[in-house]
FIDREN-627018 format. One record per atom (N, C-alpha, C, CB): residue in one letter; y, z, x. Coordinates in steps of 0.1 Angstrom, whole numbers, plus 5000, padded with zeros to 4 digits. Atoms other than C-alpha are relative to their C-alpha. Glycine has a CB too. Example, Ala and Ser with C-alpha at 12.3 -4.5 7.8 and 13.67 -1.06 7.14 Angstrom:
BEGIN
a498850005009;a495550785123;a501250005009;a500050124990;s498950004991;s498950715137;s501150084992;s500549865004;
% end
This chain:
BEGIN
x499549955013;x948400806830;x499150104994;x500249894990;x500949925009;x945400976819;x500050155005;x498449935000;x499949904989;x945401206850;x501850084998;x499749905019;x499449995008;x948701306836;x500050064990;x500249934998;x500150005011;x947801336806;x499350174995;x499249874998;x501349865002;x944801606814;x500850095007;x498149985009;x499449934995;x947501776837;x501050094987;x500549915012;x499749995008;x949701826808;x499450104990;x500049894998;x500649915006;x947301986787;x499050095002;x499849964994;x500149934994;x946102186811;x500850114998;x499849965009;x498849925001;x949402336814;x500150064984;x501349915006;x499549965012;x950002386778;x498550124996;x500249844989;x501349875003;x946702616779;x500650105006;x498449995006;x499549814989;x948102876806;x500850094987;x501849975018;x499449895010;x949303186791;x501450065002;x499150135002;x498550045000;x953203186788;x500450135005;x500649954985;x499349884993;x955103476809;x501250004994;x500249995015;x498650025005;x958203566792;x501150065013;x500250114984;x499049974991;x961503626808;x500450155008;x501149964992;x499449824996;x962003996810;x498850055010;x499950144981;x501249984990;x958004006828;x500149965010;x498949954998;x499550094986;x959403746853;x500950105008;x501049854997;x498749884995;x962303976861;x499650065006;x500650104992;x500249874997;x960004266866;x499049995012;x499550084986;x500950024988;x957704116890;x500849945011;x498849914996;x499350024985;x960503966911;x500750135008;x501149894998;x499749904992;x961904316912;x499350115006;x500750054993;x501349924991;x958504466920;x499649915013;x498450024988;x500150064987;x958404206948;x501150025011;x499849864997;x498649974993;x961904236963;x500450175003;x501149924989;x499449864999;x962604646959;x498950064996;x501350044992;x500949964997;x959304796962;x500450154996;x499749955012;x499549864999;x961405106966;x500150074990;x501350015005;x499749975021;x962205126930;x499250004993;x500749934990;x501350005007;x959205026913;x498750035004;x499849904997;x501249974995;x956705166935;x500550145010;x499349865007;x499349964991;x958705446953;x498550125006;x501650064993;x500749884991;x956105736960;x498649964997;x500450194995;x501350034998;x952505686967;x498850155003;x500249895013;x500449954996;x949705896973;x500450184995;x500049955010;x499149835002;x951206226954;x498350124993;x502149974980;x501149955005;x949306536951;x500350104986;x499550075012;x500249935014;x948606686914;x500950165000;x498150034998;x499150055016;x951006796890;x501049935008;x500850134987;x498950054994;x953606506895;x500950054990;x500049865003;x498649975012;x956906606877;x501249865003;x501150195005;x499250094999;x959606356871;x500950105000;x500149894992;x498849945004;x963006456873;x501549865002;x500150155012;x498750104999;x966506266880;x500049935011;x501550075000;x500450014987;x965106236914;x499649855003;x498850095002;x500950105000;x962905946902;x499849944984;x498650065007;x500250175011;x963505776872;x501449924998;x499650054980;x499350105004;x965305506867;x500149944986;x499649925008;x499750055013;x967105356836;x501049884999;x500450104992;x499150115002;x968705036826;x499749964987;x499849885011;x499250035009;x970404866799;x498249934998;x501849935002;x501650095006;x966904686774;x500849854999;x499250064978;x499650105005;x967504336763;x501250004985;x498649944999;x499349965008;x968504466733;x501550075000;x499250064996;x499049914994;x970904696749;x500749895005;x499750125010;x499450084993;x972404426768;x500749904987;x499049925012;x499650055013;x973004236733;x500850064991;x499149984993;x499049905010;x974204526715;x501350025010;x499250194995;x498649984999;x976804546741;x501149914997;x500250025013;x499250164997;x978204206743;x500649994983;x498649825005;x499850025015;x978204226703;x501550174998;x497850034989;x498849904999;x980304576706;x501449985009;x499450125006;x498650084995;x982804386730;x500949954996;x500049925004;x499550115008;x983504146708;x500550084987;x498649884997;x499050005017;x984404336676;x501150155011;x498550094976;x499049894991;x986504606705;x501049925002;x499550085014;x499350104995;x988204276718;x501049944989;x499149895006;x499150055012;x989404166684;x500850094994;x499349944988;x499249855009;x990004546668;x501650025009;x498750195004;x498650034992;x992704536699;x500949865003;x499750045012;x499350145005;x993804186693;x500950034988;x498849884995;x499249985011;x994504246663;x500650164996;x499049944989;x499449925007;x995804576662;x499150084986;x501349924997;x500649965011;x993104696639;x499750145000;x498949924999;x500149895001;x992505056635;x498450034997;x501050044993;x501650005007;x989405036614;x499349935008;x499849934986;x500650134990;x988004746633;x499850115011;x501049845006;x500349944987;x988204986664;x499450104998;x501050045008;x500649885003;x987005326652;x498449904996;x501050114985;x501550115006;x983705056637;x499850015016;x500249784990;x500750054990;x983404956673;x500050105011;x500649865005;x499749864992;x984205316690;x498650044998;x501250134995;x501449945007;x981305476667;x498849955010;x499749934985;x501550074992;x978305266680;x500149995015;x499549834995;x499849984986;x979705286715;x499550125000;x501549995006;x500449855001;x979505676715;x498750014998;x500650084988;x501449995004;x976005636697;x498949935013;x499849904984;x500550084982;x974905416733;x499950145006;x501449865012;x499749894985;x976205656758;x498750104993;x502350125002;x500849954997;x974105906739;x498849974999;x500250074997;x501050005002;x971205746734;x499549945012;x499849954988;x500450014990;x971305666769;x499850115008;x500549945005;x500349884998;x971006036775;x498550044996;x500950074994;x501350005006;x968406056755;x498749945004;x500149954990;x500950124988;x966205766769;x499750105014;x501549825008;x500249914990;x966405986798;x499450114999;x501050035005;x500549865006;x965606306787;x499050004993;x500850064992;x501350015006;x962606176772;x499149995010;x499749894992;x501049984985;x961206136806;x500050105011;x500349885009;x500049914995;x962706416821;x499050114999;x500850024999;x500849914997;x960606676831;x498550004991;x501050134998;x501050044999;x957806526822;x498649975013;x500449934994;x500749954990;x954506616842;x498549935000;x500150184998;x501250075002;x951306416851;x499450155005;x499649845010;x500849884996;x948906746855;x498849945004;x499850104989;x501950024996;x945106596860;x499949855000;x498750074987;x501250154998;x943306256868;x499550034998;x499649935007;x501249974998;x940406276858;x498849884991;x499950164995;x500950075005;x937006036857;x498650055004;x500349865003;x501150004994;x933606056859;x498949915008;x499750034994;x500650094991;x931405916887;x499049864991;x498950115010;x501050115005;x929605576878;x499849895006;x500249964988;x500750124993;x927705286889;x500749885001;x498949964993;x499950174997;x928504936900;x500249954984;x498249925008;x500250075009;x929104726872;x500450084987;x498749945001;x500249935011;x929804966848;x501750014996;x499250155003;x498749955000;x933605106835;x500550105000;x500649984995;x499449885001;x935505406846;x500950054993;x500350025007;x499650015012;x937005556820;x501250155008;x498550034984;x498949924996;x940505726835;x501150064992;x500649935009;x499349945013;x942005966815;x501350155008;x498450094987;x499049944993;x945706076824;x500450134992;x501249905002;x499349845009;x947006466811;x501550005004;x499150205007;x498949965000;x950306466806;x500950104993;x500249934999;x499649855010;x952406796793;x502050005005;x498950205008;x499150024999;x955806826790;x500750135007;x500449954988;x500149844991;x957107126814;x501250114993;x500449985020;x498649925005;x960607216792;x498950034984;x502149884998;x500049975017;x958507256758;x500649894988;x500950134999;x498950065010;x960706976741;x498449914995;x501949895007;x501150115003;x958006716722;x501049865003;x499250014981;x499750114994;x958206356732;x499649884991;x499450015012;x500350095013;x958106066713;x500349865011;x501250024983;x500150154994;x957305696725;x500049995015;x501249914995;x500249954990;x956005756757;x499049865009;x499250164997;x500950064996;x954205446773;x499650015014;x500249894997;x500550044984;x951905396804;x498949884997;x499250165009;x500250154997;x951405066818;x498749985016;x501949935004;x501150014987;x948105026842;x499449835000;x498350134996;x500450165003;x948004636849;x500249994986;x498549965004;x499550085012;x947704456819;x500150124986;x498849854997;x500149865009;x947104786798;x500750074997;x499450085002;x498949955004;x949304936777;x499750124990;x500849894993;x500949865005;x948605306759;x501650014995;x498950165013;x498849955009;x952105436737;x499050154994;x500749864986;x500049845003;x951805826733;x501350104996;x499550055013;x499349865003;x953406126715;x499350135003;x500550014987;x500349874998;x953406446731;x500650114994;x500250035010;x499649845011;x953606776704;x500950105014;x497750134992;x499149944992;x956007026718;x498750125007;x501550084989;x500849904991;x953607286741;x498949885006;x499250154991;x500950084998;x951007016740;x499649945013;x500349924993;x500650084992;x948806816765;x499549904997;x499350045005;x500850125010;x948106456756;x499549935011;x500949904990;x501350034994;x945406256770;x499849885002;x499050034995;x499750125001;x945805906779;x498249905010;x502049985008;x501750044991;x942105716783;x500649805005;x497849994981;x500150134995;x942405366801;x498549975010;x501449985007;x501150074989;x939005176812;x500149905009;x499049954994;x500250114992;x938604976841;x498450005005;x501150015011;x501250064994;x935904756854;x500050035014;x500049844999;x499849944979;x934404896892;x499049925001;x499650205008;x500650124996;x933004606905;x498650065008;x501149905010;x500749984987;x931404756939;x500150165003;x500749895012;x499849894994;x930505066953;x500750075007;x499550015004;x499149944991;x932205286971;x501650124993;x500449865009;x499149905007;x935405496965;x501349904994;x500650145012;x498350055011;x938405386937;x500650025001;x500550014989;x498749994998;x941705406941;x500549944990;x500549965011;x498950095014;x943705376910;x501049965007;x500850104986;x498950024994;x946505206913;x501350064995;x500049885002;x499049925009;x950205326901;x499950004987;x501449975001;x500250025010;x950505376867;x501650064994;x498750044996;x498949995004;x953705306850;x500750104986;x500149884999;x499349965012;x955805566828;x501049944995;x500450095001;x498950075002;x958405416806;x500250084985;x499949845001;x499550025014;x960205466772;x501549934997;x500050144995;x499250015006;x962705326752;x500850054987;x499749925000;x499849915007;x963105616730;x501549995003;x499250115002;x500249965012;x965405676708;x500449854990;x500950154996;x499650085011;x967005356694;x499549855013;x502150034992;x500250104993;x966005076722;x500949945009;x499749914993;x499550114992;x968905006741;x500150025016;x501349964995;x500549984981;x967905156778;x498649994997;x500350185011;x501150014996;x964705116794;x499650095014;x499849875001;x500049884991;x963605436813;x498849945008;x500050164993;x501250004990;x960905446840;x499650045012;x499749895002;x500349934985;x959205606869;x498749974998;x500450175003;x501850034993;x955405536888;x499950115005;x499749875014;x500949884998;x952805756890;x499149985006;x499450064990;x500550024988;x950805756924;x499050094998;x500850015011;x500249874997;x948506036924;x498549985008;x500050104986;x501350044989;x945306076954;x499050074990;x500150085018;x501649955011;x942706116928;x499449845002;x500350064975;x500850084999;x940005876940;x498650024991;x499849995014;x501449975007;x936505806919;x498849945005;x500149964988;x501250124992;x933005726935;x499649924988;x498350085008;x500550065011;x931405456917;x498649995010;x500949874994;x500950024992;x927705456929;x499249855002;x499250094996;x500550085003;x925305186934;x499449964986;x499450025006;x500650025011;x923904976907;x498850045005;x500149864993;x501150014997;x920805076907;x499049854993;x499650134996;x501050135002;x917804796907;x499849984989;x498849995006;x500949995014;x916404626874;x499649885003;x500850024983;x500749905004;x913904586866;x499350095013;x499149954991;x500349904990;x912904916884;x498649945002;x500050174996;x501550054995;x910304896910;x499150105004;x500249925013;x501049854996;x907005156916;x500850095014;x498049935008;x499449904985;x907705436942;x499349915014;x499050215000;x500950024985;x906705356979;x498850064999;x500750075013;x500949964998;x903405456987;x500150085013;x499349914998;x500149934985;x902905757009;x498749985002;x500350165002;x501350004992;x900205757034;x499250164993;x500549995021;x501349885003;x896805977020;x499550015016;x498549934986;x500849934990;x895906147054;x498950054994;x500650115006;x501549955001;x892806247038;x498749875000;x499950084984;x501450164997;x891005867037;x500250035016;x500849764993;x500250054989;x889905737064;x500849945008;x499249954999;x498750044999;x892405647086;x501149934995;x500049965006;x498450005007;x895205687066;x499749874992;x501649985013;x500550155006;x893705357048;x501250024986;x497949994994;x499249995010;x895905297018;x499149964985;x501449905004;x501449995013;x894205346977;x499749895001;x500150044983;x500750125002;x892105096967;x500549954981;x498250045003;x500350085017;x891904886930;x500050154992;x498149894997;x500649885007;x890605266920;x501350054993;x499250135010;x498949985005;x894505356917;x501049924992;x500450025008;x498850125007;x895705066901;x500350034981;x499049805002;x499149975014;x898105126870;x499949904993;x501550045000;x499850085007;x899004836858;x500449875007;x500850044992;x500050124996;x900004456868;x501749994994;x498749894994;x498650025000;x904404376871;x499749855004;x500950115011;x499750114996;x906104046877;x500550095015;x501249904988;x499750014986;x907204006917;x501250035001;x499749895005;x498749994999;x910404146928;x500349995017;x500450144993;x499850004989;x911804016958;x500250165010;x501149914999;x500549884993;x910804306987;x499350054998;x500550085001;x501249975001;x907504356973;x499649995012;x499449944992;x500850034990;x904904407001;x499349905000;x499450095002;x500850104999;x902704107004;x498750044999;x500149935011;x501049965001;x899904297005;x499250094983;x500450075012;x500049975014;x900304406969;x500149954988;x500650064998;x499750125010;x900504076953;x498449984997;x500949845008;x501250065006;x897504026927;x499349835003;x500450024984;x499950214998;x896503646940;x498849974988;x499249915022;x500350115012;x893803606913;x500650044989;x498449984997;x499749955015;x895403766883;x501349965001;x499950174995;x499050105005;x898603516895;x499749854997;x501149995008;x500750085001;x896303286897;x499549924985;x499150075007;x500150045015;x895003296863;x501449984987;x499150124994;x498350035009;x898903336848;x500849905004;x501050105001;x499350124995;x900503086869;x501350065000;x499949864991;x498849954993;x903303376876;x499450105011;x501250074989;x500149904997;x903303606906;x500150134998;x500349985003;x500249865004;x902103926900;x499650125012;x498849984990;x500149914997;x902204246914;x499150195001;x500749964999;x500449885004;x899804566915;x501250175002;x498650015009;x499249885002;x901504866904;x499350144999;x500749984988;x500849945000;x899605146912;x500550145000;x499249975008;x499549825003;x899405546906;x500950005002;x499650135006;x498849934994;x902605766912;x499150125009;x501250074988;x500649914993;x901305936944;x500250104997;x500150005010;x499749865009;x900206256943;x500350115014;x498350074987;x499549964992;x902006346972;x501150104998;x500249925004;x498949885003;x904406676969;x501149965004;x499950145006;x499050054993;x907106506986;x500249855001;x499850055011;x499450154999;x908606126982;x501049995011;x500849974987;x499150084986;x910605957014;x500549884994;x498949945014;x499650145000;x912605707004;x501049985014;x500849974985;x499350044984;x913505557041;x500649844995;x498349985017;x499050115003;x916505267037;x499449925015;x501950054999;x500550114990;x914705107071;x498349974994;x500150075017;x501150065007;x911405087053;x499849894993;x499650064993;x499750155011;x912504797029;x500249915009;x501550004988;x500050234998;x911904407037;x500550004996;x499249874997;x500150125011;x913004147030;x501550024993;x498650034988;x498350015008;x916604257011;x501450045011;x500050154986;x498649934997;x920304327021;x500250124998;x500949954994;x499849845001;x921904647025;x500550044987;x501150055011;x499949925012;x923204616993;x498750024987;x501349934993;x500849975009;x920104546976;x499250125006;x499349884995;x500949854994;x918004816997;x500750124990;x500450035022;x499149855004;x921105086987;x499349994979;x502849965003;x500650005019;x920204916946;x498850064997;x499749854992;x501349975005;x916704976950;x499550155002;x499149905007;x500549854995;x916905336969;x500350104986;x501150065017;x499849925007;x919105446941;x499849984988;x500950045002;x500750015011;x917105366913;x498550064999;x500049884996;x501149864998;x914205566933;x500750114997;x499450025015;x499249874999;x916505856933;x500250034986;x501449995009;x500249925016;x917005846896;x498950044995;x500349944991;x501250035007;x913705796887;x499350135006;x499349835002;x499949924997;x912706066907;x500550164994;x500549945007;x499049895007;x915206306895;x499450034984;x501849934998;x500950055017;x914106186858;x498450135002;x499249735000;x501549955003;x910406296865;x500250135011;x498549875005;x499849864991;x911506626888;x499250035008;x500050124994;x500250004986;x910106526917;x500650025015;x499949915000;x498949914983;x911106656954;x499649895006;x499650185012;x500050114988;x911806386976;x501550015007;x499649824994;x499150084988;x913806267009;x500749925000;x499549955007;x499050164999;x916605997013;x499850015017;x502450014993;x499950054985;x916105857049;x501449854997;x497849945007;x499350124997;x919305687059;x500050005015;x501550004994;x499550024984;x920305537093;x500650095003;x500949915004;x498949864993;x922905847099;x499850104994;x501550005000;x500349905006;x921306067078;x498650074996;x500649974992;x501150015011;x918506227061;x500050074987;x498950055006;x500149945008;x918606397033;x499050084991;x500449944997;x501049925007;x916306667016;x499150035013;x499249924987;x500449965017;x913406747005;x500650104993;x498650044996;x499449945014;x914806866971;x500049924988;x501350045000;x500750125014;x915006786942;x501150104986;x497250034996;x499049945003;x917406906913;x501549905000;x500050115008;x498650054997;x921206796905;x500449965008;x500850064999;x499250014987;x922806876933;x499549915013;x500350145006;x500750104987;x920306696954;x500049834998;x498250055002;x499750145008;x920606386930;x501649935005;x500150044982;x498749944997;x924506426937;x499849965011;x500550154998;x500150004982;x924406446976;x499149835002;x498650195008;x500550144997;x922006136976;x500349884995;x498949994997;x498950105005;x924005916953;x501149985008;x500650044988;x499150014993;x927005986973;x499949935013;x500350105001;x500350094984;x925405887007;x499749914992;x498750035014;x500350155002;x924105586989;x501349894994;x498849994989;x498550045006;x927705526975;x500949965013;x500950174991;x499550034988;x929105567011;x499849975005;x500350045005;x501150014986;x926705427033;x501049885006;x497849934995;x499350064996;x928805227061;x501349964997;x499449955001;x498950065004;x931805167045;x501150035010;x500450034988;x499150074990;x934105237074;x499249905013;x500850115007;x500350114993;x932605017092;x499849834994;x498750055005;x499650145007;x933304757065;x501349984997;x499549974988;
% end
């Protein structure tokens, strides 16, 4: 009974689907064709008669049944008045099912556009839409998953529709459709057409935190290539898994009772290597976190350095564009092969 009981009010927590959402996901499961018809489209999409679809609202479906009913009696009874009452608001449908339509006609997605960003962060996708006859537009929604934006477009105008999403993982984004609709002008159609368009966004690595010192290049001027001594030592860090072992303070963790790390100079090497086979000890995604938080840090202090990948190398340089180019391989690294 109790097991019951907790089942019960479980259920009464879920988040309640209404009838008309049910509808729309069995017809986005069943006819695909209709609610998802073109894919992959390239910039400016235009709608036309081609591709939108309209049907009767809930409302509309109410207002008819209610206009039946006083048409059914006005000719029952021989009513004159009664009929011209139930003619009127008929007439006022038909055109406001024109209308409904013609609010989506020739309406034009012109640009996608986001900017690159990290792991964990949100891309901030902002749709341009313009209307291609000149007419302004009123009650205009787009539907991205659970996200809902309602826009008016001024007559010449371009309006600008921002929706964020969460990018989990590296690599390249793919929005998914994003729904046009209105119910303009009085509610009783429900217009709509999907917007596909091949505008992908990189999202790069997170980079590491907390950041870790540069690699140490080899000083060819010691004695065989020996690596600095205490003489270089900066400062003392906590331990970050893929430290070298050889760089772990043992009496100064000794005396703290946490592992500690020497953190020494920023070599004064003209040229930084960051090699992705050089790193212990981590996975390929933490290696890619840790390369590209050298690469900023780097960039930051306008340093010229290298990206050593497995299929690549990259540089020396140093600059934007070289920042750019090394983010990207570290954005792409293997992914068809995943």
């Amino acid at each position: 009974m109790a097991k019951s009981d907790a089942n019960l009010t479980a259920t009464a927590h879920l988040p309640r689907v209404g009838l008309g959402e049910r509808a729309w996901r069995a017809l986005d499961r069943r006819l695909p064709s209709i609610t998802r018809r073109h894919r992959n489209e390239v910039l400016p999409i235009k709608l036309d008669r081609k591709r939108i679809y309209i049907v009767p609202s809930g409302f509309g479906l109410f207002f008819a049944v209610m206009m039946f009913a006083v048409l059914a009696g006005a000719l029952n009874y021989n009513n004159n008045g009664a009929l011209l009452f139930g003619l009127l608001p008929v007439s006022l449908g038909l055109i406001s099912m024109l209308q409904t339509f013609r609010n989506l006609d020739q309406l034009s997605l012109v640009q996608v556009s986001a900017d690159p960003i990290f792991a964990g962060e949100s891309v901030h996708l902002e749709w341009h839409l313009h209307a291609d006859d000149g007419r302004a537009r009123s009650g205009i929604s787009l539907k991205y998953g659970a996200e809902h934006r309602h826009h008016d477009i001024e007559a010449g105008q371009t309006a600008v529709v921002r929706i964020a999403l969460p990018a989990r993982t590296r690599g390249w984004l793919v929005p998914e459709s994003v729904r046009a609709s209105t119910v303009w002008p009085f509610g009783l159609f429900f217009a709509w057409s999907y917007l596909h368009s091949n505008v992908r966004v990189l999202v790069y690595p997170h980079p590491e935190s907390p950041k870790v010192a540069f690699p140490r290049t080899p000083d060819h001027t010691r004695s065989g290539g020996a690596d600095p001594g205490d003489d270089d030592l900066r400062n003392l860090r906590q331990y970050v898994p893929g430290d070298p072992t050889r760089m772990i303070a043992w009496k100064a963790s000794a005396r703290t009772g946490d592992l500690l790390v020497r953190e020494l100079e920023m070599p004064r090497a003209s040229e930084m290597v960051f090699d992705f086979q050089q790193i212990s000890g981590l996975d390929t995604e933490a290696r890619l976190s840790r390369l590209t938080r050298w690469v900023i840090e780097a960039d930051h202090a306008g340093m010229s350095y290298a990206l050593k990948m497995p299929d690549a190398t990259i540089g020396p340089a140093s600059g934007g564009g070289h920042r750019l180019r090394c983010l990207t391989a570290l954005a792409t690294h293997a992914l068809a092969r995943t």
